[in-house]
C-alpha positions as CSV (number, residue, x, y, z in Angstrom):
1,X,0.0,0.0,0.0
2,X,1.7,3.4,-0.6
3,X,2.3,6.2,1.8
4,X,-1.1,8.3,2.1
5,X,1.2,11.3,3.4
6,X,2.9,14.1,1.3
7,X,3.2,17.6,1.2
8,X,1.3,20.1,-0.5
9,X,2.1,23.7,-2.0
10,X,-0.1,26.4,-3.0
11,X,1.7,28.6,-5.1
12,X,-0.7,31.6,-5.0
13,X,1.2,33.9,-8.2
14,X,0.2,37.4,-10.1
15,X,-0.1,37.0,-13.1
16,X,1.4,39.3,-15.1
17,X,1.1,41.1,-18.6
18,X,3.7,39.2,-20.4
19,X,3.1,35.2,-20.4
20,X,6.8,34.8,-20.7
21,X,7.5,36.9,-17.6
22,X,4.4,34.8,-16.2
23,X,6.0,31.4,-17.3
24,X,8.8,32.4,-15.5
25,X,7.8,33.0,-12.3
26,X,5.5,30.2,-12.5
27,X,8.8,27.7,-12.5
28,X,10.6,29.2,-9.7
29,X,7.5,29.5,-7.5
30,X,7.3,25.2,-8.4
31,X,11.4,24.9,-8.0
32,X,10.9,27.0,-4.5
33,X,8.4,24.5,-3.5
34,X,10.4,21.5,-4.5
35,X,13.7,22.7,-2.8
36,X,11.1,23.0,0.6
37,X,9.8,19.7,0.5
38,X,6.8,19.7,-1.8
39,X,5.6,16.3,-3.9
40,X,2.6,18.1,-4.8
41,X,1.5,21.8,-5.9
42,X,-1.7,23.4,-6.9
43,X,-1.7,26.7,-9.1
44,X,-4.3,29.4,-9.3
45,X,-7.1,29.3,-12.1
46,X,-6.0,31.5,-14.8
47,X,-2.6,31.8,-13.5
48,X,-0.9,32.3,-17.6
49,X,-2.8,35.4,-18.1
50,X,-5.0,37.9,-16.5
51,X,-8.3,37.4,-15.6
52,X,-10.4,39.6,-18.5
53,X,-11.5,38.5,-21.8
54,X,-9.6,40.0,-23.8
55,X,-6.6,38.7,-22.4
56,X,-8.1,34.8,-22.3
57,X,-9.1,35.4,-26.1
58,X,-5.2,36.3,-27.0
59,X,-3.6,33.9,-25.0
60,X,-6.5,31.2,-26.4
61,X,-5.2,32.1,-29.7
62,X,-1.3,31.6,-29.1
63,X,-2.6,27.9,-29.0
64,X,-2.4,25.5,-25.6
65,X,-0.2,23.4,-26.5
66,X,3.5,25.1,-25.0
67,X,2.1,25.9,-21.9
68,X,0.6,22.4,-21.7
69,X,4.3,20.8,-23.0
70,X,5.7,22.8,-20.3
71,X,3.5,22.3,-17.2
72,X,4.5,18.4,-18.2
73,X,8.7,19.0,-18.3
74,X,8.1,20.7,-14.5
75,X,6.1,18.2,-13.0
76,X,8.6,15.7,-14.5
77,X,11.9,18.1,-13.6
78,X,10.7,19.1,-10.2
79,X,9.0,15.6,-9.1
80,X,5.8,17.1,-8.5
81,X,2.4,16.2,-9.2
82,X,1.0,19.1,-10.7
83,X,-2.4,20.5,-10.9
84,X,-2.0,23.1,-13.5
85,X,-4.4,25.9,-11.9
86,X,-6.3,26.7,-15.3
87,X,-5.5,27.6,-18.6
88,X,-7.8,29.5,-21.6
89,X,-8.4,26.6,-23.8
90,X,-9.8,26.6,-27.7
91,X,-11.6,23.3,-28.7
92,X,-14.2,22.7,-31.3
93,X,-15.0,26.2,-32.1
94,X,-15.5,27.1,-28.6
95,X,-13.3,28.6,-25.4
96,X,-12.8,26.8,-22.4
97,X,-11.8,26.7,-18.9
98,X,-9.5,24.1,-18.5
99,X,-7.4,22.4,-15.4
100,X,-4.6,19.8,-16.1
101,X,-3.1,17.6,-13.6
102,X,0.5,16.0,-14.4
103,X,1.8,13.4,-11.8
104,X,5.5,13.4,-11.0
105,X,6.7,12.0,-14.3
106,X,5.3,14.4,-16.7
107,X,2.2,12.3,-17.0
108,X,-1.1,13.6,-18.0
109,X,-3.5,12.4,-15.1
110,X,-6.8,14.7,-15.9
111,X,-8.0,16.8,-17.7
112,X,-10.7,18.8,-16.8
113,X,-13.2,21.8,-17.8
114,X,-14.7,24.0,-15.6
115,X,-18.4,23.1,-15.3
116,X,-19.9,26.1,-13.4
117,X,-19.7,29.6,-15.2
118,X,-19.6,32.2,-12.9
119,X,-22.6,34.6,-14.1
120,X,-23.5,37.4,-11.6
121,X,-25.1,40.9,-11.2
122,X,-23.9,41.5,-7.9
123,X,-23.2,45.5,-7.8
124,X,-19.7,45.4,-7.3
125,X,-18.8,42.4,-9.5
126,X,-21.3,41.8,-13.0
127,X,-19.7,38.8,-15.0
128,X,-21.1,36.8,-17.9
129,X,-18.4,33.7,-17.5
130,X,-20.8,32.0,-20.1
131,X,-20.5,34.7,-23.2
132,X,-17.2,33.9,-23.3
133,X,-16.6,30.0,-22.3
134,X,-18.6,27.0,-23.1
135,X,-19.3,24.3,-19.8
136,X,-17.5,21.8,-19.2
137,X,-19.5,18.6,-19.0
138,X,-17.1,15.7,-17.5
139,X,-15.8,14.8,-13.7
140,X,-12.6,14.3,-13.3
141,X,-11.3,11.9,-10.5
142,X,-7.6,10.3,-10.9
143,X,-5.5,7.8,-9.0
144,X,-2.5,9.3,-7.7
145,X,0.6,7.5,-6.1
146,X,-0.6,9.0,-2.7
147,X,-4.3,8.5,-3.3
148,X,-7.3,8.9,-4.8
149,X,-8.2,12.5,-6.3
150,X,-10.3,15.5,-7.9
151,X,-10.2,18.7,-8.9
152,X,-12.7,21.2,-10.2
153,X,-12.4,25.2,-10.6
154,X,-13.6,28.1,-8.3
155,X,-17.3,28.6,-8.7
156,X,-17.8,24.5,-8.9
157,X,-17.0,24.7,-5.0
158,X,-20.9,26.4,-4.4
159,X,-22.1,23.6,-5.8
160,X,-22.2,21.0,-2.9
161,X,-23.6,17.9,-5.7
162,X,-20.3,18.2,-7.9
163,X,-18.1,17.5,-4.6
164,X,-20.1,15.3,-3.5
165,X,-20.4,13.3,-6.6
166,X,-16.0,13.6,-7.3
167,X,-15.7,12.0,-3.0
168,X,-18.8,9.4,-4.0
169,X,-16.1,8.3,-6.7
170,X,-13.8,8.0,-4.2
171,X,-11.6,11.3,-4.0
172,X,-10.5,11.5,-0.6
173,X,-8.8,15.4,-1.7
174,X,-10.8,18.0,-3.8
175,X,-8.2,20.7,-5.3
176,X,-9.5,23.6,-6.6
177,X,-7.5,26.5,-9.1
178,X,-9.9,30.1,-8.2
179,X,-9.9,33.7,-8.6
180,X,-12.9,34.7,-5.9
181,X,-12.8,38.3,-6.1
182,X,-12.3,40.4,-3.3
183,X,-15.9,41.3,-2.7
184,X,-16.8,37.5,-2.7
185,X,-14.0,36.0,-0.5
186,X,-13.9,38.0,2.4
187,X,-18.2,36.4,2.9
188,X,-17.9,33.1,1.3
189,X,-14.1,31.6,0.0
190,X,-13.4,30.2,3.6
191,X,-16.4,29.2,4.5
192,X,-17.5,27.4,1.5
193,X,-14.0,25.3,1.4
194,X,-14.2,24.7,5.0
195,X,-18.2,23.4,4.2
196,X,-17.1,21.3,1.8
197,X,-14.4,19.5,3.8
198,X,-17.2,19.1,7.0
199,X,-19.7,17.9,4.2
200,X,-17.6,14.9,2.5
201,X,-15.0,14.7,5.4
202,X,-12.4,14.8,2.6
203,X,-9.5,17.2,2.3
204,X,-10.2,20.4,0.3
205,X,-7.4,22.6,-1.3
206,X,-8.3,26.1,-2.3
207,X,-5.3,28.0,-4.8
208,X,-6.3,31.6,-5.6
209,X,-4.6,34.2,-6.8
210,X,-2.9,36.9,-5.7
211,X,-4.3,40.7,-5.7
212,X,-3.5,42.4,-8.6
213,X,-4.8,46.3,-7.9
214,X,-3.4,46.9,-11.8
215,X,-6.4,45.4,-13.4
216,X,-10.4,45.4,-12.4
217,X,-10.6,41.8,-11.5
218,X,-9.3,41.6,-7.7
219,X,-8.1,38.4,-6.8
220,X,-9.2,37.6,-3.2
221,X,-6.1,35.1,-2.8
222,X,-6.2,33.7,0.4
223,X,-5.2,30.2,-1.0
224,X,-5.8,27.4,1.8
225,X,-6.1,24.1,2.8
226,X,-9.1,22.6,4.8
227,X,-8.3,18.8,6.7
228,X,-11.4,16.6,6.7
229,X,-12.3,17.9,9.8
230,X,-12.8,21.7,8.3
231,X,-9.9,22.6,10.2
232,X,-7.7,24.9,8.3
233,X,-3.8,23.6,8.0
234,X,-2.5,26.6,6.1
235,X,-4.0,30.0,4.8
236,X,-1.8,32.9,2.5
237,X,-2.7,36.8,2.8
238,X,-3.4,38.3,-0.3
239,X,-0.2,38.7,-1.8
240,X,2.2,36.6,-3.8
241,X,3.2,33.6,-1.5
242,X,3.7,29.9,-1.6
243,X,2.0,27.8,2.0
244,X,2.3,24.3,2.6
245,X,-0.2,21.4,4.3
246,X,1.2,18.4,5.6
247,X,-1.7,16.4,4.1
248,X,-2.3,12.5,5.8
249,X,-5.1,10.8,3.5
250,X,-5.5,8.4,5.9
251,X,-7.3,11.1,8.4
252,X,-10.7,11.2,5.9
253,X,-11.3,7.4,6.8
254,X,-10.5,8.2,10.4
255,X,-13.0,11.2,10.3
256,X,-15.7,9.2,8.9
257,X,-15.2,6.1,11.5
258,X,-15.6,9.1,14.2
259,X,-18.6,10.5,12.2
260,X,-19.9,8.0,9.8
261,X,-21.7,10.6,7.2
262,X,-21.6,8.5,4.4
263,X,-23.0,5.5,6.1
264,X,-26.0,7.5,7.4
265,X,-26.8,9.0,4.6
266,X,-30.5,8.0,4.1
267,X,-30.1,6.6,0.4
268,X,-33.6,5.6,0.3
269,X,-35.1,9.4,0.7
270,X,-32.8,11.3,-2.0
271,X,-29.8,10.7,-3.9
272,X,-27.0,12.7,-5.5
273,X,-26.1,10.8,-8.8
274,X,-22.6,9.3,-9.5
């Protein structure tokens, strides 16, 4: 049986103008975390350019395919298994939001598209996610040397059926690439990770990114990790900073022999499909 134990970065990055300069910074945030211990690291959604459309649209058009090639060549260089925050993503005709996880040879483990647009008219924050990507429609859940996995992308996390569905396939660790802004995080990014840990008694890893005032999307950041007992192991400020989580997989079946949810679950009055 392998070692349920490793530790986990957030690398909560600014993204800046140029990708290169972004790219950059990227690798030495994931060769900082290597050199203090890391075997796994989570990046912020959107982290290769900033978060407007016009910026997803001309990165989309550069094509996917370096940044994908070199997300791969770091999780193999570092020994890391990567979950790639999110990318801007062209497929069929359409744009997408789009998460890849590498484990620590290079290897593509998942691939998956964010599901949940973030549409709202709130009167500090109006976005239309859906005018400019299409949905993802898949779950991604994926075998890991450490464990069993899942990962899904900011806005997923208010929807307690999609994490409850990736732990019913047996994730025992829900990452999740975000940019809350700083008019919803302050209410919600906390307590919604920290719900969805008590909820599946499953490990929850939240990487946002860092505030950038230069642009009118404000990053909450905040990035942090939530134990299966909605404990919080590590949390960042807003600024550009990398925390670490000891993580112990073993603790989410030692949770649920405390507080056996899932066994008391009363099947026979509703369902969540898996």
């Amino acid at each position: 049986m392998s070692d349920k134990k490793f530790k986990l970065a957030l690398c909560q990055l600014r993204t800046d103008f140029d990708v290169d300069t972004t790219m950059n910074k990227t690798e030495a945030m994931l060769r900082e975390a290597a050199e203090h211990g890391a075997q796994a690291v989570c990046l912020p959604e959107m982290y290769c350019c900033q978060y407007r459309g016009a910026a997803f649209r001309m990165f989309a058009e550069r094509g996917s395919e370096d940044i994908v090639e070199k997300m791969s060549r770091w999780a193999k260089e570092y020994g890391l298994l990567l979950v790639g925050g999110s990318i801007p993503e062209v497929a069929d005709g359409r744009m997408y939001n789009t998460c890849y996880v590498f484990d620590r040879s290079g290897a593509q483990l998942a691939k998956y598209r964010k599901m949940h647009l973030f549409d709202s008219d709130l009167p500090e924050v109006h976005s239309r996610e859906s005018e400019i990507f299409g949905h993802g429609n898949s779950i991604e859940v994926f075998d890991t040397e450490f464990g069993r996995m899942g990962v899904a992308v900011c806005f997923d996390v208010r929807f307690p059926e999609l994490m409850r569905t990736i732990t019913q396939r047996g994730a025992e660790i829900i990452f999740l690439p975000a940019q809350f802004t700083d008019v919803t995080g302050p209410k919600y990014w906390k307590m919604l990770l920290r719900a969805r840990a008590m909820d599946n008694q499953i490990y929850m890893a939240g990487c946002c990114a860092a505030l950038d005032e230069s642009i009118h999307w404000h990053s909450w950041g905040h990035s942090l990790v939530a134990d299966p007992y909605a404990d919080v192991l590590c949390e960042a400020g807003s600024g550009e900073e990398i925390v670490y989580a000891d993580i112990d997989l073993a603790r989410v079946d030692e949770s649920r022999r405390a507080i056996p949810v899932g066994k008391l679950l009363r099947r026979d009055m509703y369902k969540v499909s898996d």
